[in-house]
Every structure is written in structure tokens, then in C-alpha cells.
ZAMARGU-4260 file (C-alpha; in steps of 0.2 Angstrom, whole numbers, plus 5000, padded with zeros to 4 digits):
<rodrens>
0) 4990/5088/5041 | 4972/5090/5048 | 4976/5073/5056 | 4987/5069/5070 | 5003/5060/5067
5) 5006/5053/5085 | 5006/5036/5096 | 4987/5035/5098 | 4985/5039/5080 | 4996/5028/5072
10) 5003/5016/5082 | 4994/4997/5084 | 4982/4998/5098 | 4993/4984/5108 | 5008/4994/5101
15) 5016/4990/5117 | 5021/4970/5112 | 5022/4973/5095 | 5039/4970/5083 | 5038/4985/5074
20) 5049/4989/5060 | 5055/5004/5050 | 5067/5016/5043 | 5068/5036/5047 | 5080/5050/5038
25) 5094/5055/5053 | 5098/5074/5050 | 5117/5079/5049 | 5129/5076/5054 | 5122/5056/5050
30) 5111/5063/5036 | 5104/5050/5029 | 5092/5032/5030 | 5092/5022/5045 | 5084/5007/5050
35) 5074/5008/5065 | 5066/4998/5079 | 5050/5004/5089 | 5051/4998/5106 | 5041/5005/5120
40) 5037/5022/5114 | 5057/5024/5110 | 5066/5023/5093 | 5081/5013/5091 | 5094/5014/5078
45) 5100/4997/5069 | 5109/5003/5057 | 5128/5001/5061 | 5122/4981/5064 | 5107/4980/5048
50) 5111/4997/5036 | 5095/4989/5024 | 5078/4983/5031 | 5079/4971/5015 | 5094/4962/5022
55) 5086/4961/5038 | 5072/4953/5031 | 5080/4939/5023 | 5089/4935/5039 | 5081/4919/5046
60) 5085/4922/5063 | 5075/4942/5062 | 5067/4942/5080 | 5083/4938/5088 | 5092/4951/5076
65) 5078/4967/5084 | 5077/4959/5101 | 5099/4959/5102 | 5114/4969/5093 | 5121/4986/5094
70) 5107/4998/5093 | 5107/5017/5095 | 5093/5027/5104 | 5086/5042/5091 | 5073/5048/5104
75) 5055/5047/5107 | 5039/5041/5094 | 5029/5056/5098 | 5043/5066/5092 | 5047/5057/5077
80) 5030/5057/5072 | 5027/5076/5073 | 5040/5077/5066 | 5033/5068/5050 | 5024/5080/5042
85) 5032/5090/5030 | 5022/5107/5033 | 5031/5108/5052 | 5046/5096/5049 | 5062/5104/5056
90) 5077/5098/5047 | 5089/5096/5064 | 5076/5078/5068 | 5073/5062/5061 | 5058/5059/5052
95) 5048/5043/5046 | 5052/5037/5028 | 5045/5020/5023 | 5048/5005/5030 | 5055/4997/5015
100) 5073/5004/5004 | 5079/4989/4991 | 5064/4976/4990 | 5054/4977/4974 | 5035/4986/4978
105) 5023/4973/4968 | 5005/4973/4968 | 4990/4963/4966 | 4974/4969/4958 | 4958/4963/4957
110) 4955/4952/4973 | 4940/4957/4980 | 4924/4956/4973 | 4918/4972/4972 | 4934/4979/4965
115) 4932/4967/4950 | 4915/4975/4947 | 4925/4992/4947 | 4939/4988/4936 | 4926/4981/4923
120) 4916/4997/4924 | 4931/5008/4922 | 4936/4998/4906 | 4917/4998/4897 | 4917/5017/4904
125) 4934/5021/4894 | 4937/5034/4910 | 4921/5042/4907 | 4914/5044/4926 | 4897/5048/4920
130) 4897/5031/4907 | 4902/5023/4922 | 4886/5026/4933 | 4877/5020/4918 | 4885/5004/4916
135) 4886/5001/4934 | 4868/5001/4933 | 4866/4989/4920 | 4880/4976/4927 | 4869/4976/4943
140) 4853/4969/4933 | 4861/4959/4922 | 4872/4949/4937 | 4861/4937/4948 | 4874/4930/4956
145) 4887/4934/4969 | 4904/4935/4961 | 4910/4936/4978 | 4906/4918/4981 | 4914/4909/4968
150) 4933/4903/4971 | 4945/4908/4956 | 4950/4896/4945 | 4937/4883/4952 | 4927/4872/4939
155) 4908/4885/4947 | 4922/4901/4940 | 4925/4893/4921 | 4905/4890/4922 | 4901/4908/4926
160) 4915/4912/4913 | 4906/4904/4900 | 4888/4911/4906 | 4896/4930/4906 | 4905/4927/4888
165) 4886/4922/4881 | 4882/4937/4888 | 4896/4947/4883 | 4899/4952/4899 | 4917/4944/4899
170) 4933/4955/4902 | 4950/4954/4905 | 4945/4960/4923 | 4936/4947/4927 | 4949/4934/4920
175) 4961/4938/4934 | 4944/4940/4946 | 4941/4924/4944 | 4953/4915/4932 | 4968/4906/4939
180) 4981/4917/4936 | 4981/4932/4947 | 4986/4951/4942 | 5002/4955/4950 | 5012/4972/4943
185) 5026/4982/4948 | 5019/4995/4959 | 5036/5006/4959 | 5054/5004/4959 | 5066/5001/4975
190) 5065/5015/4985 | 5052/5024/4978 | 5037/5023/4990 | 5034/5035/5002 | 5032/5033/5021
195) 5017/5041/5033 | 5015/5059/5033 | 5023/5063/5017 | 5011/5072/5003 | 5006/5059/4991
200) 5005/5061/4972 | 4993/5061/4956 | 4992/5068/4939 | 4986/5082/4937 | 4980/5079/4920
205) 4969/5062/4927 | 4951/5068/4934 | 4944/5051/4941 | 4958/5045/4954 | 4957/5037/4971
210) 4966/5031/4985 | 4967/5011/4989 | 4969/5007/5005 | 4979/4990/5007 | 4988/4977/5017
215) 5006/4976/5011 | 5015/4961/5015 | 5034/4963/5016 | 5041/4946/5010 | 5060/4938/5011
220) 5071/4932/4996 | 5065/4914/4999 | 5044/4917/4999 | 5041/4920/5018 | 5029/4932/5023
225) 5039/4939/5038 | 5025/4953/5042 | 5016/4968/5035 | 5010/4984/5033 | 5000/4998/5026
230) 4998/5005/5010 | 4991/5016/4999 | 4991/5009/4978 | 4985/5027/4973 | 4974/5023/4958
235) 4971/5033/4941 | 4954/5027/4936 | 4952/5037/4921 | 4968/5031/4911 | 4969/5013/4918
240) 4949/5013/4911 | 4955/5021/4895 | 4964/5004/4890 | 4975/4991/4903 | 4990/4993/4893
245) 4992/5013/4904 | 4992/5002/4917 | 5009/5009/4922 | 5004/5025/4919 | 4990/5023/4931
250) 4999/5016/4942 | 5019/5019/4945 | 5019/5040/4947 | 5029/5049/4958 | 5021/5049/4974
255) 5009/5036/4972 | 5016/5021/4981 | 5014/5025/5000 | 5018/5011/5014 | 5019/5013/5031
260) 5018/5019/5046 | 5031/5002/5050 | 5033/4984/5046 | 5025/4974/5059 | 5034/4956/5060
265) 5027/4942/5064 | 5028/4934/5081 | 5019/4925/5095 | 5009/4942/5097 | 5006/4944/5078
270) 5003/4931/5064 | 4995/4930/5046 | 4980/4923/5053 | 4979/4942/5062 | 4983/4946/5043
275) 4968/4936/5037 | 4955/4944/5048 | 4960/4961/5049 | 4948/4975/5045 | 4957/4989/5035
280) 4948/5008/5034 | 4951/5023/5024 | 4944/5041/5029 | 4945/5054/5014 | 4944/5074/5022
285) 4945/5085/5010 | 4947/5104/5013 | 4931/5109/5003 | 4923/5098/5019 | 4920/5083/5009
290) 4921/5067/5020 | 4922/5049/5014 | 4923/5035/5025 | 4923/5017/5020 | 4930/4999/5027
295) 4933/4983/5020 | 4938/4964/5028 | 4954/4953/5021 | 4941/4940/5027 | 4932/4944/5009
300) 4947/4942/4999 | 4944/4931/4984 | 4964/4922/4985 | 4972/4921/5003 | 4988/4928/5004
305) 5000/4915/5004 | 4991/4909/4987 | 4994/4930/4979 | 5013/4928/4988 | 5016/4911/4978
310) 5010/4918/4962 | 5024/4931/4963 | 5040/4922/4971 | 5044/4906/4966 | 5053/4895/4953
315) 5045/4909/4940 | 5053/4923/4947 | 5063/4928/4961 | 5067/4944/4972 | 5086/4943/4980
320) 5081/4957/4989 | 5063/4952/4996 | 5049/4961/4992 | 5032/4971/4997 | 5017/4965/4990
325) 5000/4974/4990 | 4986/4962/4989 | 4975/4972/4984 | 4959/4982/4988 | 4939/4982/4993
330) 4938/4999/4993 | 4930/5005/4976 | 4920/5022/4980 | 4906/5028/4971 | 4900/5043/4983
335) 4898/5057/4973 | 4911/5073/4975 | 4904/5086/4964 | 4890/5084/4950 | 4881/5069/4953
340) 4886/5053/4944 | 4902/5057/4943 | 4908/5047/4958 | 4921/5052/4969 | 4940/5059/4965
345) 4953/5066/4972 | 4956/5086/4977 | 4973/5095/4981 | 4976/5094/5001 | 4965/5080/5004
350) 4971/5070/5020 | 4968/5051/5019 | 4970/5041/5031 | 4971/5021/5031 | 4969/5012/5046
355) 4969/4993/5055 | 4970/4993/5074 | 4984/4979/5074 | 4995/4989/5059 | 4990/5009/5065
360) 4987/5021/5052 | 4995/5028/5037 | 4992/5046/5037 | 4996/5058/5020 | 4992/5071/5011
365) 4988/5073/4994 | 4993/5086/4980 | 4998/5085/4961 | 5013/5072/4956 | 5023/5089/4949
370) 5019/5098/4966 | 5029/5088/4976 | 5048/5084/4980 | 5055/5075/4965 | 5062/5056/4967
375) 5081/5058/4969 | 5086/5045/4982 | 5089/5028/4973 | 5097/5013/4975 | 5113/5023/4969
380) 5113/5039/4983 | 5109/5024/4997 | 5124/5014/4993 | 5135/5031/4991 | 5127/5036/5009
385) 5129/5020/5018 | 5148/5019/5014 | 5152/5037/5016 | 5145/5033/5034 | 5155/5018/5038
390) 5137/5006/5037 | 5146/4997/5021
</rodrens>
């Protein structure tokens, strides 16, 4: 992994009060998903009491439900971390999936400044990284004023609207930067994502990609935020710049939605307003020896994240099963990989890792979409599993 997958690496720094959250794959004669609960360095079953963390999550009494209840003890965290990584992973002990099985993975683009400056760039490039240093330049001279500052749908965001349609500046990136509505996309299906540890996917046929490092909040059937984690909205520049409508394409590929390492709920130790000044970073080491290293502050989001949550559930649509909702990213790089001006993207065995010191990190690897595992467990296999194994 060329990163460590243990308690110091991935764990909150005050780990030791935290309601932590997630699901691991018990080997035979089990074999199969499991909800678990971290507490103190140990890892607890939940499964025979709460077989889905989506139920669990809808469950308006949730810290009593992980404080009480049957619970089986699968061993230590230092084991089931090493055990994560698929390059020394022995199939007789449990490993980390992600934390999340049947909520709906939606995500929410465009909230930070400087990624809106990106997005347009990558739309007047058409996935041309070198047409995108150029434009980059150009946007810089032609903006004298901090997009950052202006509030989205406020009566100062339809001004600058009009200024930047005079100039022809206007985009469809900007209308959800600062417009009223938010962007909000299916990010993957149920049961998709992929948990720390695990070898991420992009296209092989896409030459301007990168990772985006997130807070992911996981959210109940009735709209309340019950806590969060971390995650990984892998991002294909090249065809989303090529026209939004590949948006899916960009977007929803096997191995691209990564969340983890757990859910941590929210308590007295824990609350959104940790969530609303957290500081996330994101560490790129690649095996040619390349090192990108960047961070970003939720306190620079453009919409706080009750505001991104309401746009999603409500009388508009509803999730029965919860969901997890990226809320989008700051980290936009530009450091040049190869020849300059072409910015950054990503190479086979890169190891990213996405960090917050009250969420730990999200460790994985990266390699082609075609390369790794296919997708196979659905909704489908889980429900088969959970009754062969008396959970149903």
C-alpha cells in the first residue's frame, strides 16, 4: 500500500470517544457483510440485532442502539486494518468494506470556489489539458472579484451573473456555483462504493482524472444528518469537460466512489459544527516518486450543509433507505505531472490518501476500472446472504 492502514493512520486522533460506525466482510463460515462498531481498539459485530447500517441509521434512538444490544467481538482494529489491503489480505479474516450497503451514494458538485473556476475551465478546454492552462490564464485577468465571497442565489450572485453573461463568461458551472439551485447527481448505486484500502478505479481510456477528497454525510430517510465520513468522488476531467451530459460517465465507474474508513455519528463528542470546521487533506504518491499534497477548509464552502442536504431530501424526493451525500470538493490541482501545462492526472499504483484528524483517513490505491474486481455484490446477493445467515 505504501501507506499504513493502522489506528494511528486511520483512526480520529480522539478515536478513543468517538461512535464509530462501519461494515467489514466476515470470512466463512459467516462469509459475508456485517455491520460493525469500533470501540476501544476492538470491533464488534451488530449484525444479528442491525444486519444493514441503512436501517440502523433511520433508527431515532441510534446511540442507544451501538451503546446496548447483542454484539459479537470480531477482534482487534490493528488486525482488521492490515488486513485491508488487498495485496496481503488473507481470506480466513475480516476486512474493511464501506460503511454504507443500501443508502443511495449522492453527490454535490461545484460548492467551493475554486472548484467552480475548474469545472468552467474543463468545459471551455473540451478535456484538452493544455487548452485549459490557457484559459485558466485568461479567467484569472478577466475576474476582479472573489467568486468565493458572493453567497449563491443572493441578489450580489444575479449581479455578477449578469456582469459575467456581458462578458460571456457565463456557464452552466457557474449557475449551480452561484445560482440557487445546487448540483446534486447520483454518485453510484447501493452498494457500490468501496471501503479504505481497496484499489480504486478510472478509465483507462480518460488522460486527465483526479481524485476529490470529501466530507460524506450519511443521512436518514427523514433528512437528519446522523454523521459522516470520507470520501473519494474520483473525477474524469477530460469527459465531464467534453460535454456535462458524460457527466455519468465521468462520474459513476466501477471503483470510483470510495467512503470510509467508518461512519462517525454524531454525539456530545462529535457535531456538525465539528463538520463545518473541519479541514480535509489529500496526499497523492505516485510510484514514479511524484508527490502531491494539498488541503482545503469546509469553512470555505459556498452552501452549508444542511442547505446541500435539503436540496436533496425533502417533499421533492425522498430516500427510504437514507443516504450518503458528498458535498463536494476544494481540491482542484493544477501541479504538473508530466509535460508542463498539462496539469496533474492520475498513474496506475498511485496511493491517495484523504485525511481529517476528527474522521481518520481513507487510504486506497489506484489502478484501471477493467483492472480491478468486478462489482457483483448488489442489493440482490446481500438480501440472499442475510437470510441464508439467519440476519432476515
Amino acid at each position: 500500500m505504501n501507506a499504513p492502514l493502522n489506528m494511528a493512520a486511520c483512526l480520529p486522533e480522539d478515536w478513543e470517544q468517538a461512535l464509530l460506525l462501519g461494515r467489514v466482510w466476515r470470512p466463512a463460515p459467516e462469509a459475508g457483510p456485517s455491520v460493525v462498531l469500533v470501540d476501544k481498539g476492538r470491533v464488534y459485530d451488530l449484525s444479528r440485532a442491525h444486519p444493514t447500517t441503512a436501517a440502523l441509521g433511520n433508527r431515532p434512538d441510534l446511540a442507544a442502539c451501538l451503546a446496548a444490544g447483542p454484539r459479537e467481538e470480531l477482534g482487534t482494529l490493528p488486525e482488521l486494518l492490515a488486513n485491508s489491503d488487498p495485496l496481503v489480505r488473507e481470506a480466513s479474516r475480516p476486512y474493511c468494506l464501506a460503511p454504507c450497503d443500501l443508502q443511495t451514494v449522492k453527490a454535490c458538485g461545484v460548492t467551493f470556489a475554486s472548484s467552480m473556476i475548474e469545472r468552467l475551465v474543463e468545459e471551455q478546454a473540451k478535456g484538452d489539458a493544455q487548452a485549459a492552462k490557457r484559459f485558466r490564464d485568461e479567467l484569472g485577468r478577466e475576474l476582479t472579484f472573489d467568486l468565493a465571497t458572493i453567497k449563491p442565489g443572493s441578489p450580489e450572485a444575479m449581479a455578477t451573473k449578469a456582469v459575467l453573461l456581458r462578458k460571456g463568461l457565463w456557464s452552466q458551472y457557474l449557475e449551480v456555483g452561484i445560482g440557487p439551485d445546487a448540483e446534486v447527481f447520483s454518485k453510484a448505486p447501493p452498494m457500490a462504493s468501496l471501503g479504505t484500502g481497496e484499489t480504486l478505479g478510472i478509465r483507462d481510456d480518460s488522460h486527465w482524472n483526479n481524485p476529490e477528497p470529501e466530507v460524506v454525510l450519511a443521512v436518514s430517510a427523514g433528512g437528519r444528518i446522523i454523521g459522516a465520513a470520507l470520501g473519494n468522488d474520483v473525477n474524469l476531467r477530460d469527459l465531464e469537460g467534453r460535454s456535462a451530459l458524460l457527466l455519468g460517465k465521468a462520474k459513476d465507474n466501477n471503483g470510483s466512489s470510495v467512503i470510509g474508513p467508518f461512519i462517525r455519528i454524531f454525539d456530545e463528542h462529535f457535531t456538525l459544527d465539528d463538520i463545518r470546521r473541519a479541514t480535509v487533506s489529500v496526499e497523492v504518491r505516485g510510484t514514479d516518486g511524484f508527490l502531491l499534497q494539498d488541503r482545503s477548509n469546509m469553512a470555505r464552502i459556498s452552501r452549508d450543509v444542511e442547505e446541500l442536504v435539503g436540496q436533496t431530501i425533502g417533499r421533492h424526493h425522498q430516500y427510504p433507505d437514507g443516504l450518503m451525500l458528498y458535498t463536494g470538493t476544494l481540491f482542484s490541482p493544477t501541479k504538473d505531472r508530466g509535460q508542463p501545462g498539462e496539469g496533474f492526472t492520475h498513474q496506475r499504483g498511485d496511493v491517495v490518501t484523504i485525511a481529517s484528524p476528527r474522521l481518520g483517513a481513507l487510504i486506497n490505491r489506484v489502478d484501471f476500472c477493467h483492472a480491478i474486481p468486478p462489482w457483483r455484490f448488489g442489493i440482490v446477493e446481500l438480501m440472499r446472504n442475510l437470510a441464508a445467515r439467519g440476519l432476515l
